[in-house]
The first five atom37 places (N, CA, C, CB, O) and aatype in JSON, in Angstrom:
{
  "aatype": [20, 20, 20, 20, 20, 20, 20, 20, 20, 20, 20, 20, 20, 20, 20, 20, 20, 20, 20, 20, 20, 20, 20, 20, 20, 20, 20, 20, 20, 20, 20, 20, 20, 20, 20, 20, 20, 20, 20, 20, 20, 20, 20, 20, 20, 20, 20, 20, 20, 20, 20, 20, 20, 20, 20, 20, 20, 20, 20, 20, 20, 20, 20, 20, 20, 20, 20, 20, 20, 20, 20],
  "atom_mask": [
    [1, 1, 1, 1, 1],
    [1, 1, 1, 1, 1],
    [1, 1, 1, 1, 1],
    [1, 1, 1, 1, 1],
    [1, 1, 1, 1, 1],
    [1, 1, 1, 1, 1],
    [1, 1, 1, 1, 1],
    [1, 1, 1, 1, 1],
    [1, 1, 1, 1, 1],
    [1, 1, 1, 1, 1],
    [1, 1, 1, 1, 1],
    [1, 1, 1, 1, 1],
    [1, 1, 1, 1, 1],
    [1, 1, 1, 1, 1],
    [1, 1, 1, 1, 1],
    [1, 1, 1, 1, 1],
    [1, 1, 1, 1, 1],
    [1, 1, 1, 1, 1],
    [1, 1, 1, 1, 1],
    [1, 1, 1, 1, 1],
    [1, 1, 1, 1, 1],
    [1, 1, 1, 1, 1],
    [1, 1, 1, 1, 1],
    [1, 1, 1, 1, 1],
    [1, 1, 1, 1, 1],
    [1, 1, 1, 1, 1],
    [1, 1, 1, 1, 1],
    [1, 1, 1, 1, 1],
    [1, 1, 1, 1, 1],
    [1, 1, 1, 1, 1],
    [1, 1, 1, 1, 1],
    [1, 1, 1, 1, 1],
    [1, 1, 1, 1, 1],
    [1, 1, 1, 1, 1],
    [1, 1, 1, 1, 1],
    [1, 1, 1, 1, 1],
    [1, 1, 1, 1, 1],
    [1, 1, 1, 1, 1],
    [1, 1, 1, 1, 1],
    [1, 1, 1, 1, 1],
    [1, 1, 1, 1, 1],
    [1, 1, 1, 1, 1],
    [1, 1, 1, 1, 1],
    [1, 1, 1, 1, 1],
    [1, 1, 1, 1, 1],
    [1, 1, 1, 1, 1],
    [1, 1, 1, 1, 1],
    [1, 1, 1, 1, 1],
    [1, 1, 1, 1, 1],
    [1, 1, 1, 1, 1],
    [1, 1, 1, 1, 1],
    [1, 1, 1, 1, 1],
    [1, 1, 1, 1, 1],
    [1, 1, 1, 1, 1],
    [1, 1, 1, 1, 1],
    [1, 1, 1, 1, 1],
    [1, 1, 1, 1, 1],
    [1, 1, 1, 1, 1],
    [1, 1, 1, 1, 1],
    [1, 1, 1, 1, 1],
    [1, 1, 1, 1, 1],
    [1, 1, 1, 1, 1],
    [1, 1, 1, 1, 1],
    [1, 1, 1, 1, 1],
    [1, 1, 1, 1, 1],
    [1, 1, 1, 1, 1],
    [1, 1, 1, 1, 1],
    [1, 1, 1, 1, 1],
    [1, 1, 1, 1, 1],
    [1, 1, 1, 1, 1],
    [1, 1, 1, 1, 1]
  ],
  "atom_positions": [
    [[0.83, -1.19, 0.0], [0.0, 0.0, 0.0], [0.87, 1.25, 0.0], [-0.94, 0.0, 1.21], [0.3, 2.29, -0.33]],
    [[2.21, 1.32, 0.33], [3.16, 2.37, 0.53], [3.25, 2.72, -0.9], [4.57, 1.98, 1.29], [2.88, 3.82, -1.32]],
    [[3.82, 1.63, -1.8], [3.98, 2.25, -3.27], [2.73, 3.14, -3.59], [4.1, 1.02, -4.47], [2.73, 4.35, -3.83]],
    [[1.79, 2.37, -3.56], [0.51, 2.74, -4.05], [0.17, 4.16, -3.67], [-0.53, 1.81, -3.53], [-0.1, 4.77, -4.7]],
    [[0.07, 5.02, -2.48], [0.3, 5.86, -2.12], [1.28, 7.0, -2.31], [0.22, 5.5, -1.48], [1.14, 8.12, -2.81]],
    [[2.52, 6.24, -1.66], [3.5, 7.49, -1.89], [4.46, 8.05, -2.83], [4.15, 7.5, -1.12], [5.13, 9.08, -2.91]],
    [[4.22, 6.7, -3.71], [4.76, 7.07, -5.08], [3.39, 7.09, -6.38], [6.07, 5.77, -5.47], [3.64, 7.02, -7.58]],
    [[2.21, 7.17, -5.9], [1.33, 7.3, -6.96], [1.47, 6.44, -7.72], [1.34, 8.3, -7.57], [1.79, 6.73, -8.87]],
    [[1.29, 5.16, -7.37], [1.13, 4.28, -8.54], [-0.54, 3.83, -8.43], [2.29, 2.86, -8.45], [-1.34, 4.02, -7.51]],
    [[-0.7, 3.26, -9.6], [-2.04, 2.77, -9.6], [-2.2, 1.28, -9.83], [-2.78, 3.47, -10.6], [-1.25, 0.58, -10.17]],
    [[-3.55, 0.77, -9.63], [-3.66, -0.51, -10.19], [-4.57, -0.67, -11.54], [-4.17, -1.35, -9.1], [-5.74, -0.36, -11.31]],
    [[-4.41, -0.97, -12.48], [-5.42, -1.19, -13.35], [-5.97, -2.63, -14.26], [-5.08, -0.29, -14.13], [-5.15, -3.52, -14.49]],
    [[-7.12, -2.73, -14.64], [-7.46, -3.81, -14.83], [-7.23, -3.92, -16.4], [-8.75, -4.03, -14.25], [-6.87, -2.87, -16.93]],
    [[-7.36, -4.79, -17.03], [-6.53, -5.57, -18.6], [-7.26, -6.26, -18.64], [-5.05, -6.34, -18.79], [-7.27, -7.14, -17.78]],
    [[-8.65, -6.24, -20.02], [-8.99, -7.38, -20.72], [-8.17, -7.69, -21.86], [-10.26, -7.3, -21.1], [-7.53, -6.73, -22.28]],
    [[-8.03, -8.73, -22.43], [-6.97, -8.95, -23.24], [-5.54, -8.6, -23.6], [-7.36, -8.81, -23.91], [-4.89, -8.81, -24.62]],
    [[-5.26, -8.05, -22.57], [-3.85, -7.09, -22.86], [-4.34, -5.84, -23.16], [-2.83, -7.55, -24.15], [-3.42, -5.07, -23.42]],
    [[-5.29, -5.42, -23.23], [-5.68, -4.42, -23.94], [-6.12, -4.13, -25.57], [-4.83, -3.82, -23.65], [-6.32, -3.17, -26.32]],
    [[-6.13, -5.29, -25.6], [-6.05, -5.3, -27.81], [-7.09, -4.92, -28.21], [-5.92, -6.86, -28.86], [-8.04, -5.18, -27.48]],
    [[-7.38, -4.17, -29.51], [-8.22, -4.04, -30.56], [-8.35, -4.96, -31.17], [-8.02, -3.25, -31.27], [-7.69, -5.05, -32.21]],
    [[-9.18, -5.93, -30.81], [-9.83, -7.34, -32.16], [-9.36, -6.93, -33.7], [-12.04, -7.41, -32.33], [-8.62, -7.45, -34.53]],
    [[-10.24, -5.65, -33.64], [-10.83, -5.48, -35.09], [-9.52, -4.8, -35.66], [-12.4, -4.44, -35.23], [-9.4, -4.96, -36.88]],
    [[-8.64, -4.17, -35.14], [-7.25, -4.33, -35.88], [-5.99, -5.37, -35.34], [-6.64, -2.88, -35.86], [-5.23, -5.8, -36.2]],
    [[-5.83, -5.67, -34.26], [-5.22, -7.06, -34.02], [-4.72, -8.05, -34.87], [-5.97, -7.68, -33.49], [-3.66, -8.47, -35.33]],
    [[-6.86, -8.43, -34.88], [-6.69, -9.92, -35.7], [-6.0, -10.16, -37.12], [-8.09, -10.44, -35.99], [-5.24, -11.03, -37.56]],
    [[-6.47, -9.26, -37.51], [-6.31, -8.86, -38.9], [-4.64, -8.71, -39.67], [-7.07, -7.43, -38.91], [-4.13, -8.91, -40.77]],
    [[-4.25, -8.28, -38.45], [-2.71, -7.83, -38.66], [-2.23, -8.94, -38.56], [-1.98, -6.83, -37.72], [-1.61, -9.23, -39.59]],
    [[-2.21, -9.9, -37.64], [-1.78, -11.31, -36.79], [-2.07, -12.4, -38.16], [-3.05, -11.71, -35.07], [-1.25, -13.06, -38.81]],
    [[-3.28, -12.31, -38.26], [-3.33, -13.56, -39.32], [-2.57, -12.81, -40.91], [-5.41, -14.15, -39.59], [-2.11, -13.67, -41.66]],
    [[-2.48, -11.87, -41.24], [-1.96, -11.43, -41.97], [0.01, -11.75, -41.6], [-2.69, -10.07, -41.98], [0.58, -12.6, -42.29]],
    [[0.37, -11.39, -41.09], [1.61, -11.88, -40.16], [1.95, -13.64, -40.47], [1.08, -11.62, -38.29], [2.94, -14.21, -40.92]],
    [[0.65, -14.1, -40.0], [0.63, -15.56, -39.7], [1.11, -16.45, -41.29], [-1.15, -15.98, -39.08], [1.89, -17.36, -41.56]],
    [[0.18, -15.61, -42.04], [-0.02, -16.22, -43.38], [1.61, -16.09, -44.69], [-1.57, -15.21, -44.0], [1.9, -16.64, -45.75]],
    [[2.4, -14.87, -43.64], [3.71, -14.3, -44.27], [4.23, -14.79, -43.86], [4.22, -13.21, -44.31], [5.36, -14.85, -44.36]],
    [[3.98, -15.71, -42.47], [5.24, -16.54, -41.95], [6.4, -15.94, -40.94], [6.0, -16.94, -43.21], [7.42, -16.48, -40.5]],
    [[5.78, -14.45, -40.7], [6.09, -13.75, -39.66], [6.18, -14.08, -38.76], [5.67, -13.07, -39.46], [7.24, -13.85, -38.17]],
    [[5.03, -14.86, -38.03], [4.49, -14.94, -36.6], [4.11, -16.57, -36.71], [3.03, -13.76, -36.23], [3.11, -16.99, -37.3]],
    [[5.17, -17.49, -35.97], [5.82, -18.41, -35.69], [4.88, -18.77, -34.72], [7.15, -18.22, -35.42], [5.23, -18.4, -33.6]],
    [[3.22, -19.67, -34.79], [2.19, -19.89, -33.91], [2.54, -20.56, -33.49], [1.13, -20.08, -34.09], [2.52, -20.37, -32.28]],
    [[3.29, -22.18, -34.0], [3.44, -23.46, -32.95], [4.02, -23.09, -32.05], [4.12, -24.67, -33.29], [3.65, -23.75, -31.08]],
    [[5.15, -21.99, -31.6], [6.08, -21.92, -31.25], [5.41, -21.28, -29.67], [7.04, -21.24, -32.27], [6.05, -20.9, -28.69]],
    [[3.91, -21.33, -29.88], [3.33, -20.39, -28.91], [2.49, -21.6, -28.0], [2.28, -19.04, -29.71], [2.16, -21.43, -26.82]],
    [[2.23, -22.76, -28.75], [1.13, -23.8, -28.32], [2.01, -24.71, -27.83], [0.11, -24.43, -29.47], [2.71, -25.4, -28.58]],
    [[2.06, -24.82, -25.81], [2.84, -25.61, -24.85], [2.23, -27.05, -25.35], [2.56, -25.16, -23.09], [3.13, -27.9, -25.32]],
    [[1.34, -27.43, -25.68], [0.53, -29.22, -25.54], [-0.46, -28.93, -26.43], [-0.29, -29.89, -23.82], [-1.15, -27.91, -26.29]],
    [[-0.66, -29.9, -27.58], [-1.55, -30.4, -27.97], [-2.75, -31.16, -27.35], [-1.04, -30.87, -28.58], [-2.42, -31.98, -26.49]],
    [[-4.04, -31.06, -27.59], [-5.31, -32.33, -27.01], [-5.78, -32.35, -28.1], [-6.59, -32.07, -25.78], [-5.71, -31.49, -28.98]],
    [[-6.46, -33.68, -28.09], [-7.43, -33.83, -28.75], [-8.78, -33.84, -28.08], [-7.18, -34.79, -29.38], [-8.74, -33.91, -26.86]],
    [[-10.24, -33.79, -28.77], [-11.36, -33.57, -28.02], [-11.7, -34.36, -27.04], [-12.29, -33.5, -28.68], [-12.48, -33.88, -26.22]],
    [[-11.36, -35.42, -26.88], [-11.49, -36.31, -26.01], [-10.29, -36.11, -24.64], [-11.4, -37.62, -26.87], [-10.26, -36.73, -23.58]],
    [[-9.49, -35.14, -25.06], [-8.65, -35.47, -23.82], [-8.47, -33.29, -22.84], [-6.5, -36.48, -24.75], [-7.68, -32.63, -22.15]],
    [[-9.94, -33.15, -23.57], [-10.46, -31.88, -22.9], [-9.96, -31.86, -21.88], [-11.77, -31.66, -22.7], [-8.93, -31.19, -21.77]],
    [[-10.53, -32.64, -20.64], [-10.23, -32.54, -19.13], [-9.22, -32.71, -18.47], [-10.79, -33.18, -18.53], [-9.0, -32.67, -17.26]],
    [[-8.47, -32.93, -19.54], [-7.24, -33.28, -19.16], [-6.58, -31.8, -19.43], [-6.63, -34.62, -20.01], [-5.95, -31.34, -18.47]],
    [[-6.64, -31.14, -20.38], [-6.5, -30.37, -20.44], [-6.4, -28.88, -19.72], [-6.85, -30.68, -20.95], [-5.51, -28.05, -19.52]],
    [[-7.48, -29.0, -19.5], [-8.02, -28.12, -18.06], [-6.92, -28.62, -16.89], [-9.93, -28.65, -17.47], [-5.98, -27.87, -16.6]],
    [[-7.06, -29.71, -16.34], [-6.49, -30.08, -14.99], [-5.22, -30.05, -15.47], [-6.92, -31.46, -14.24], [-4.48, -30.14, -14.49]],
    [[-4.31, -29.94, -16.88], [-2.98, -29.39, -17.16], [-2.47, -27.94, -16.81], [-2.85, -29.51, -18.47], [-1.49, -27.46, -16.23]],
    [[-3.73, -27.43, -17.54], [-3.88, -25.97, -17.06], [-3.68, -25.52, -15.66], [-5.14, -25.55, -17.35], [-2.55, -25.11, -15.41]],
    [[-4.62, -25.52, -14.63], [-4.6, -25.41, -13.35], [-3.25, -26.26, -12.29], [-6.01, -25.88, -13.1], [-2.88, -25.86, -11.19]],
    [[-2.85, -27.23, -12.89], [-1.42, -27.59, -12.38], [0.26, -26.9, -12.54], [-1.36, -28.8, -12.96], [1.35, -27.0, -11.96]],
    [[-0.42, -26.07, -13.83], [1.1, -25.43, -14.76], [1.71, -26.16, -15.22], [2.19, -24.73, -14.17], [2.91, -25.93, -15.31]],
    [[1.09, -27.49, -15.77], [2.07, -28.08, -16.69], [1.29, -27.44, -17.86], [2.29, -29.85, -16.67], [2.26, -27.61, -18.6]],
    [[0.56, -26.97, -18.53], [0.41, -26.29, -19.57], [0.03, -24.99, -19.66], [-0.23, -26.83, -20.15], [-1.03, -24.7, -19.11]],
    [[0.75, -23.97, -20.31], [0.58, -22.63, -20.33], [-0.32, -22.35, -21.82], [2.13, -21.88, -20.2], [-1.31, -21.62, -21.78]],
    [[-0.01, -22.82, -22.76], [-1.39, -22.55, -23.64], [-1.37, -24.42, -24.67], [-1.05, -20.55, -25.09], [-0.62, -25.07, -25.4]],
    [[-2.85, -24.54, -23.95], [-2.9, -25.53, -24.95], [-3.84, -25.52, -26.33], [-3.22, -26.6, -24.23], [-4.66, -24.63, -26.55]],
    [[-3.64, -26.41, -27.03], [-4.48, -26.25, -28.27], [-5.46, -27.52, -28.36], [-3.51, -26.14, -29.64], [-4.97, -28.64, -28.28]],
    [[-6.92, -27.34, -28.53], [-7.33, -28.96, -28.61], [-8.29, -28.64, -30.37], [-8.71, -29.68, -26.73], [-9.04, -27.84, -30.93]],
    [[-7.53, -30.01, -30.57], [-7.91, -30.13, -32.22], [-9.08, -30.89, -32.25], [-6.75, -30.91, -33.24], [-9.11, -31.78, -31.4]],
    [[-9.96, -30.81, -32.9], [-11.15, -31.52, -33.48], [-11.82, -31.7, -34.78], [-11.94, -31.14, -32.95], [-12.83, -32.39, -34.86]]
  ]
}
């Protein structure tokens, strides 16, 4: 609470990082499609649909930071 106070800092809240969808996406898959922006390199574990829950309970343990489930 000292920072917060006596050096004026604040707290603020972040949906998405803050991003614009509607220019974001656009840029990203554009990126994606040039081969710019290196996606696997972002996806910790693969699932498949059947191994959803597993997924989840990867999640909440930290053995997976972003997973992908294919269907």
């Amino acid at each position: 609470m000292l920072d917060l106070t006596l050096y004026e800092k604040q707290v603020r809240g972040s949906l998405f990082g803050s991003s614009n969808g509607q220019h974001d996406v656009p840029r990203l898959l554009e990126l994606a499609n040039l081969g710019q922006l290196k996606l696997a390199e972002l996806i910790t574990r693969e699932y498949t649909l059947e191994q959803v829950n597993q997924g989840y309970e990867d999640m909440r343990t930290g053995r997976n930071i972003r997973g992908l489930i294919r269907f």
